[in-house]
C-alpha positions, 0 to 999 in steps of 0.5 A: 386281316385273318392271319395263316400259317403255310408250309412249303417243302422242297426236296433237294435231292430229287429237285422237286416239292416234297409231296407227301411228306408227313408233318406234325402240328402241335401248339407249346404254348401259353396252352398246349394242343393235340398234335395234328398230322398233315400231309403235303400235297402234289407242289409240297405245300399245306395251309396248317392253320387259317383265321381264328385258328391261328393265335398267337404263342409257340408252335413246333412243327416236326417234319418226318423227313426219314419217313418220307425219303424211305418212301421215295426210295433212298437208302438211308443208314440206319438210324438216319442222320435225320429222322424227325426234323423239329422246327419251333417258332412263335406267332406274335401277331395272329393277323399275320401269315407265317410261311414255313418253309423247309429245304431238305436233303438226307444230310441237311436242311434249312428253314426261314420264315416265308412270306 
């Protein structure tokens, strides 16, 4: 079975998915990678990763969530309370498909491991 790795984001305080919210991909370790920009599409979701490019070890997501709320039109302090939210998992097992999901507010946000 060929592993994936997915996210999902939804905005609480507009009650919708996160579309277009802005999100960097990068893998720590055992070898580093470049960090990956994507954007989430229209229902806030994006497949980051699929098959052979899944391995495992430990990622970190960072989700640009000041960027995103600026751009739909809340005013926030400034600096923000959160400007870039950083989520580190790991893989263990790269058949597997690992779902990222992100419940965001201006003030709070809360994450799991998806299925």
């Amino acid at each position: 079975m060929a592993g994936k790795l997915t996210v999902h984001a939804l905005d609480t305080a507009r009650g919708t998915g996160a579309a277009g919210l802005r999100l960097t991909l990068r893998k720590l370790a055992p070898e580093a990678t470049k960090p990956v920009d994507f954007t989430l599409d229209e229902s806030g979701r994006a497949t980051l990763l699929e098959s052979a490019a899944l391995t495992s070890g430990t990622y970190e997501i960072v989700f640009h969530a000041a960027e995103y709320q600026r751009a739909n039109g809340l005013e926030l302090p400034e600096p923000p309370f959160l400007d870039n939210i950083p989520i580190h998992f790991g893989v263990a097992d790269a058949t597997s498909h690992y779902h990222v999901p992100l419940i965001l507010s201006p003030y709070g946000y809360s994450t799991y491991r998806g299925g």
